[in-house]
C-alpha positions in Angstrom: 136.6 133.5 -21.9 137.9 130.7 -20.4 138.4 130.7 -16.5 142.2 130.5 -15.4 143.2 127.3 -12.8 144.9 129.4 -10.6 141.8 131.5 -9.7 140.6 130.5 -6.0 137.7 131.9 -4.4 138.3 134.6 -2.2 137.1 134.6 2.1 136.7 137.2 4.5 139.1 136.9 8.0 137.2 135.1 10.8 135.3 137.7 13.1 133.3 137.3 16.7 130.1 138.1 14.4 128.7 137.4 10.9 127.1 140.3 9.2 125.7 137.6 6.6 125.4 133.9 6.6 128.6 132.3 5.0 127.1 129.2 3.0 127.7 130.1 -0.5 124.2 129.9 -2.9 123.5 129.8 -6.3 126.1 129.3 -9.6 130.1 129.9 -9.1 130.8 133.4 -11.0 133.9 135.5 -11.9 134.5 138.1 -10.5 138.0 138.9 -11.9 139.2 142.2 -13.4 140.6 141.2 -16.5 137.4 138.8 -17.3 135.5 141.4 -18.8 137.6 144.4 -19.3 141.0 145.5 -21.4 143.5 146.8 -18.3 145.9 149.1 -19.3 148.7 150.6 -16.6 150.4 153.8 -17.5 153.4 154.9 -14.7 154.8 158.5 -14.6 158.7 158.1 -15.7 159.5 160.3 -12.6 157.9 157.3 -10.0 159.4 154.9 -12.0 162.8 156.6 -12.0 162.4 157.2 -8.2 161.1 153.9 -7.4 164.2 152.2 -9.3 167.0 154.9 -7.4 165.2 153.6 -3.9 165.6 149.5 -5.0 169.2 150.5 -5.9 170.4 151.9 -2.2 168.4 148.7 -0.9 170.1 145.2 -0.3 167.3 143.5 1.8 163.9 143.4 0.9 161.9 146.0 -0.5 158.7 148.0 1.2 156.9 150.5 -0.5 153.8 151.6 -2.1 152.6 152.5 -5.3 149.7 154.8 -5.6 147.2 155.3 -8.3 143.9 155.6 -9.9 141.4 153.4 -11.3 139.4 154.5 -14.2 136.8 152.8 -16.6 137.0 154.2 -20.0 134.2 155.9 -21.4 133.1 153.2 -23.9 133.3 150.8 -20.6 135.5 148.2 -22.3 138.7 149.4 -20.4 140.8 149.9 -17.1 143.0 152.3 -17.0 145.5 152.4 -14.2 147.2 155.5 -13.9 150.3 154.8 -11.6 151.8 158.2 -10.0 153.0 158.6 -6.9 155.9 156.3 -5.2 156.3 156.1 -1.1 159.4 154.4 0.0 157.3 153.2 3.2 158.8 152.8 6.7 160.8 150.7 8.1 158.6 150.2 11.5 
């Protein structure tokens, strides 16, 4: 597959100490999700519901969370992420 332009290499935050050395080595490889896998997301229609109710009473901006799992399918083609919970967050 072909590599996407707006992929950038990812870096780690700045810290006192280096737990490895930071010069990069060897061939530039993808490490994205979708590069060698089928995702699929499935959402509970009750978090979605509830999700959509909460950005409805809301005029500003938005924070929350959606929480899920991450699963490989059993043939290891696939991702499956299984959307199913929904917390409103806080506004402190």
């Amino acid at each position: 597959r072909s590599v996407p332009e707006r992929m950038v290499p990812f870096s780690f935050p700045l810290s006192r100490c280096a737990l490895w050395d930071p010069v990069p080595m060897g061939d530039v490889i993808v490490a994205h999700v979708t590069y060698y896998r089928n995702p699929k997301v499935s959402m509970l229609e009750k978090t979605l519901r509830l999700a959509y109710r909460h950005a409805k009473q809301k005029e500003k901006l938005l924070s929350c969370f959606l929480l899920g799992t991450l699963a490989v399918s059993e043939d290891g083609e696939g991702i499956m992420l299984t959307i199913d919970r929904f917390d409103p967050g806080r506004e402190v």
